[in-house]
SEDRENVO-510032 format. One record per residue (C-alpha): residue in one letter; residue number from 0; x, y, z. Coordinates in Angstrom, 2 decimals. Example, Ala and Ser with C-alpha at 12.3 -4.5 7.8 and 13.67 -1.06 7.14 Angstrom:
2
+------+------+---------+---------+---------+
| resn | resi |      xx |      yy |      zz |
+------+------+---------+---------+---------+
|    A |    0 |   12.30 |   -4.50 |    7.80 |
|    S |    1 |   13.67 |   -1.06 |    7.14 |
+------+------+---------+---------+---------+
END
This chain:
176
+------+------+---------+---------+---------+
| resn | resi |      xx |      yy |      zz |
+------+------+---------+---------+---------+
|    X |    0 |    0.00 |    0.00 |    0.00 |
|    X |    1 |    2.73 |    2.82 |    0.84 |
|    X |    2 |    4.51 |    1.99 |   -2.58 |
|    X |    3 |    1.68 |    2.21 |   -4.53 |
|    X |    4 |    0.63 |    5.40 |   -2.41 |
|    X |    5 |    4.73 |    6.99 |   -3.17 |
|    X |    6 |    4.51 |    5.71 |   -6.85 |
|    X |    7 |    1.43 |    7.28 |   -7.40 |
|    X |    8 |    2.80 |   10.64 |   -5.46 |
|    X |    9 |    5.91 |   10.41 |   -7.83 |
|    X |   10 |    4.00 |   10.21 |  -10.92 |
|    X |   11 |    1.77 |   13.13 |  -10.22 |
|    X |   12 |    5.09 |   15.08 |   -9.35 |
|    X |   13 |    6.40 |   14.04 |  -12.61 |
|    X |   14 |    3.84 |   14.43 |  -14.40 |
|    X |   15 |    3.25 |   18.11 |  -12.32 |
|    X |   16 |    6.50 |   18.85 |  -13.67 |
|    X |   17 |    6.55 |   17.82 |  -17.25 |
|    X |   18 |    3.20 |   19.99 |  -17.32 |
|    X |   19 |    4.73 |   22.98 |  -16.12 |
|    X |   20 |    8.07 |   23.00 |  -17.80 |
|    X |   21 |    6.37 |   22.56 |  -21.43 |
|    X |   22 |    3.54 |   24.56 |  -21.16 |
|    X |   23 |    4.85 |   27.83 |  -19.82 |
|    X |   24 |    2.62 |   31.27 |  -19.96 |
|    X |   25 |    2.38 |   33.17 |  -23.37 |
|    X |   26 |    2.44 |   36.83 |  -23.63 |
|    X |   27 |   -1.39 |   38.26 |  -23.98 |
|    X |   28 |   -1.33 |   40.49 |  -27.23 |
|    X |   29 |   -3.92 |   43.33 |  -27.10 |
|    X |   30 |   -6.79 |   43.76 |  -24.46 |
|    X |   31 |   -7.46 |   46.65 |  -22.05 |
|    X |   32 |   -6.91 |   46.82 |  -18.56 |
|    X |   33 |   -7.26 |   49.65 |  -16.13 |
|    X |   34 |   -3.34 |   49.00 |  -14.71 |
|    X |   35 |   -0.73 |   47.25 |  -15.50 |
|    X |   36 |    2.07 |   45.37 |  -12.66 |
|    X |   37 |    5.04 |   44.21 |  -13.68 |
|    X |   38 |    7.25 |   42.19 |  -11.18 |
|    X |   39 |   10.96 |   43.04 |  -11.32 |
|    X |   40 |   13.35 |   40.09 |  -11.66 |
|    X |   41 |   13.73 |   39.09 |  -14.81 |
|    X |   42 |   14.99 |   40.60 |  -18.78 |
|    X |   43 |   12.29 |   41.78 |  -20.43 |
|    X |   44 |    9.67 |   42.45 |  -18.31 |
|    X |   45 |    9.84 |   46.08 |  -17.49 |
|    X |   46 |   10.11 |   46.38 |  -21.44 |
|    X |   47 |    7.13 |   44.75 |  -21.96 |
|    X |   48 |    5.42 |   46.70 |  -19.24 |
|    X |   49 |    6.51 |   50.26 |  -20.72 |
|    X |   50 |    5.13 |   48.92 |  -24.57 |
|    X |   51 |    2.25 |   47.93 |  -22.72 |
|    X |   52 |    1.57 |   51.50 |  -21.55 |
|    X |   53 |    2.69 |   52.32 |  -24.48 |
|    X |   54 |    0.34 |   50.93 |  -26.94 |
|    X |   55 |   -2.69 |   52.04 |  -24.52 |
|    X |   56 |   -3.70 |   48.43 |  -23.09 |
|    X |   57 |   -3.15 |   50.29 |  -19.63 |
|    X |   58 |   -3.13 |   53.64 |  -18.33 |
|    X |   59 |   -1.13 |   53.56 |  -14.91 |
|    X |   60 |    2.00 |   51.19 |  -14.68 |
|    X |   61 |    3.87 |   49.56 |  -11.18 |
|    X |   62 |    6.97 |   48.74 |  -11.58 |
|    X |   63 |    7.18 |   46.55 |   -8.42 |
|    X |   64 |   10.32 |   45.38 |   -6.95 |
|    X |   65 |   12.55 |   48.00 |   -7.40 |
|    X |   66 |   15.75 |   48.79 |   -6.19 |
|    X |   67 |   15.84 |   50.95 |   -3.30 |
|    X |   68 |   18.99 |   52.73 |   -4.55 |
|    X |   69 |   17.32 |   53.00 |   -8.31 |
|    X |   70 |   16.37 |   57.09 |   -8.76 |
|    X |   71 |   13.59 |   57.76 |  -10.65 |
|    X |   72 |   15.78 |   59.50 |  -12.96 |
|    X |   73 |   18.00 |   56.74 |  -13.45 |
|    X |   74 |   14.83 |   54.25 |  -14.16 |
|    X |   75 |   13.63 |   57.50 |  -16.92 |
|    X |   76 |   17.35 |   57.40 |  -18.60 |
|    X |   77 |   18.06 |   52.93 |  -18.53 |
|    X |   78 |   14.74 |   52.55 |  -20.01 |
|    X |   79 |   13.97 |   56.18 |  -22.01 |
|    X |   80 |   11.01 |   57.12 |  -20.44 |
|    X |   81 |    9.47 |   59.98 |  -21.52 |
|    X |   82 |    9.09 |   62.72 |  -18.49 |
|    X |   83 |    5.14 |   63.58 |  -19.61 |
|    X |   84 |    4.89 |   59.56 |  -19.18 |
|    X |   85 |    6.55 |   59.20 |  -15.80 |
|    X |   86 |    4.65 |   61.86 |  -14.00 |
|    X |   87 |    1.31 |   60.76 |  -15.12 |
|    X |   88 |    1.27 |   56.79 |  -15.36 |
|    X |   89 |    4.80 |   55.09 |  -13.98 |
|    X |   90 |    4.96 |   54.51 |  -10.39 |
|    X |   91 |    7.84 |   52.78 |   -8.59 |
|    X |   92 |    7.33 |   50.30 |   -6.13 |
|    X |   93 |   10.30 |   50.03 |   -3.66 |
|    X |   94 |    9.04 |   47.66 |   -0.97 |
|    X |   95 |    9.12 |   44.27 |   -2.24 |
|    X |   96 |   12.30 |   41.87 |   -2.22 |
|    X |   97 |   10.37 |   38.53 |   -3.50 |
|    X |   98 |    7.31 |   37.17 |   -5.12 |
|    X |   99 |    5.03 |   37.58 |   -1.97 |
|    X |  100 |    5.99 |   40.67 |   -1.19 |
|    X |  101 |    5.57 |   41.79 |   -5.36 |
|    X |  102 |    1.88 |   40.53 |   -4.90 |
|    X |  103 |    1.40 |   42.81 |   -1.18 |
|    X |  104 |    2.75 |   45.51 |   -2.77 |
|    X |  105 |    0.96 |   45.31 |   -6.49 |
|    X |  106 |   -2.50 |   44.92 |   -4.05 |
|    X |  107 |   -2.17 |   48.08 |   -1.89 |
|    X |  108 |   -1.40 |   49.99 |   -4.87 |
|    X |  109 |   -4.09 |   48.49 |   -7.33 |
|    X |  110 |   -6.84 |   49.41 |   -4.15 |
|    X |  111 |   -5.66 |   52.58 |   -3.78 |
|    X |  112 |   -5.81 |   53.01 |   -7.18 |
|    X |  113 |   -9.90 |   51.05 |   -7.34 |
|    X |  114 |   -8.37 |   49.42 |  -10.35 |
|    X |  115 |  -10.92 |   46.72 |  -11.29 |
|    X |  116 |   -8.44 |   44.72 |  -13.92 |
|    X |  117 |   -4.76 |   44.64 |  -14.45 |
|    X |  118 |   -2.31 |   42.90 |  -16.49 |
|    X |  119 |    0.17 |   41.23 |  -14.37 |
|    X |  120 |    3.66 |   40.80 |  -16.58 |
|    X |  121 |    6.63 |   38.70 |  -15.33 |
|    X |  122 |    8.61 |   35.95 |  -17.18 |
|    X |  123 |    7.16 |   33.06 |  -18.48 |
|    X |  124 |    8.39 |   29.98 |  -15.94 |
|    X |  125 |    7.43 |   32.75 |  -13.05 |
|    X |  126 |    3.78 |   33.64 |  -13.75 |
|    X |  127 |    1.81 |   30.92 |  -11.85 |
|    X |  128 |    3.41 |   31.47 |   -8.90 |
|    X |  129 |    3.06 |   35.80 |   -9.19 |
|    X |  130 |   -0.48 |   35.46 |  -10.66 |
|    X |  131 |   -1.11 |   32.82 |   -7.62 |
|    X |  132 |    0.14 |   35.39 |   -4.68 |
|    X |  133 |   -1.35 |   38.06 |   -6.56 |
|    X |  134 |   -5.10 |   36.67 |   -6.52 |
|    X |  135 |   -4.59 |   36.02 |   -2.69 |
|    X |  136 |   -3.97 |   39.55 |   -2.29 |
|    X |  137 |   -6.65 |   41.28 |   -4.20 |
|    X |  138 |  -10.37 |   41.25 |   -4.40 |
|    X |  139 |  -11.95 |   38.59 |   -6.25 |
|    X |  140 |  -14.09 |   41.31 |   -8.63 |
|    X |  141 |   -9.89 |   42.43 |   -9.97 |
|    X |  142 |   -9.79 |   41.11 |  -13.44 |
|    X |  143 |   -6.08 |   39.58 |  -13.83 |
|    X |  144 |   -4.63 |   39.23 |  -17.42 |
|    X |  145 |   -1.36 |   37.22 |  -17.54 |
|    X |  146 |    1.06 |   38.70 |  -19.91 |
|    X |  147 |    4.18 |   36.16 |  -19.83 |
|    X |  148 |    7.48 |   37.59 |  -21.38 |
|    X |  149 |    9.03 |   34.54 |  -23.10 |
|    X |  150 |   12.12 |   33.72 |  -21.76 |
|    X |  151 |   14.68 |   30.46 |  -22.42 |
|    X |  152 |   14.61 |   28.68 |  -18.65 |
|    X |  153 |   17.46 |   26.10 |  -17.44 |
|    X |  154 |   16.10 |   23.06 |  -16.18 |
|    X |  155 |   16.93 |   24.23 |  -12.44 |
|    X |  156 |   15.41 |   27.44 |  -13.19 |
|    X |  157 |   11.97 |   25.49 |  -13.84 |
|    X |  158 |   12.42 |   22.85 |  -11.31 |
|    X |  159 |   13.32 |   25.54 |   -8.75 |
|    X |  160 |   10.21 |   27.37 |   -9.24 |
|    X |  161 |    7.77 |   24.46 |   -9.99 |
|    X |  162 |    8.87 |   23.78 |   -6.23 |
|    X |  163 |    8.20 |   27.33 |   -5.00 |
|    X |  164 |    4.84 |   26.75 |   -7.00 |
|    X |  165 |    3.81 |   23.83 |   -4.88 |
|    X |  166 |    4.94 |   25.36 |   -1.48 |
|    X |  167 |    2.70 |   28.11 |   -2.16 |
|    X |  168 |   -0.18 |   25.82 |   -2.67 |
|    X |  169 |    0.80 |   24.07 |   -0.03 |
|    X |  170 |    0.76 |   26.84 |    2.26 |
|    X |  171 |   -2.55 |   27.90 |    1.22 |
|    X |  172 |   -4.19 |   25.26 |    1.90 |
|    X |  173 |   -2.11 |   24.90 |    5.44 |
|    X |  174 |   -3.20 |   29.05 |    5.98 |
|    X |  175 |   -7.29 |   28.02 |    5.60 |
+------+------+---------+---------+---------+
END
């Protein structure tokens, strides 16, 4: 009974895994959405965030996760933000360090703001786990629209956060 009962565990991991590794996020093209978050971490994302803004699929942009010794100006010149764009729609977030504290941070600003949708954009391999912490954070009437940047992930990369994944669950569950 207990190897059937670990073989059966092991299988689901497996297959858990294989799941996650092959069918990672894709980037959502288009759409409107009051705000748009963007978890700091990772190439590409605050790129995708800016075109995002941008093209008009959001109005206001977080950049969560940033650097406490990042100045606005220096954020303006690495990524050539316009000034007339900064003042009216970028905000820096400079209170998070990890995942969790991304998704605390994105949800005090998105209330303040009474955003009723966003589009949440991180990399690829990381946005079940950010989209997971987020939508413990935030109102179930917040519309969430996953916008994955595409990235190339090593195998530890993936199992890594596959395992984070899990824990999270894990500790939801353990939380109710």
């Amino acid at each position: 009974m207990l190897r059937r009962a670990a073989s059966f565990l092991l299988l689901a991991w497996l297959a858990g895994f294989l799941l996650f590794a092959i069918a990672l996020p894709l980037p959502h093209e288009g759409g409107k959405s009051d705000a748009v978050v963007v978890f700091t971490g990772g190439e590409g994302r605050i790129p995708r965030g800016l075109d995002v803004l941008e093209k008009g699929w959001a109005s206001k942009l977080l950049v969560s996760g940033v650097d406490r010794e990042v100045r606005p100006a220096e954020f303006v010149a690495e990524y050539a933000v316009p000034a007339r764009t900064m003042e009216c729609c970028v905000s820096l977030g400079f209170e998070s360090y990890d995942t969790r504290s991304n998704a605390a941070e994105a949800a005090r600003w998105l209330a303040k703001g009474r955003f009723k949708s966003v589009r949440l954009v991180t990399t690829d391999w990381h946005m079940r786990r950010a989209a997971f912490e987020l939508a413990k954070m935030i109102p179930d009437s917040v519309t969430v629209i996953r916008d994955a940047v595409p990235s190339e992930p090593s195998l530890r990369i993936l199992f890594l956060e596959y395992h984070k994944l899990l824990a999270s669950y894990v500790s939801r569950i353990w939380d109710q």
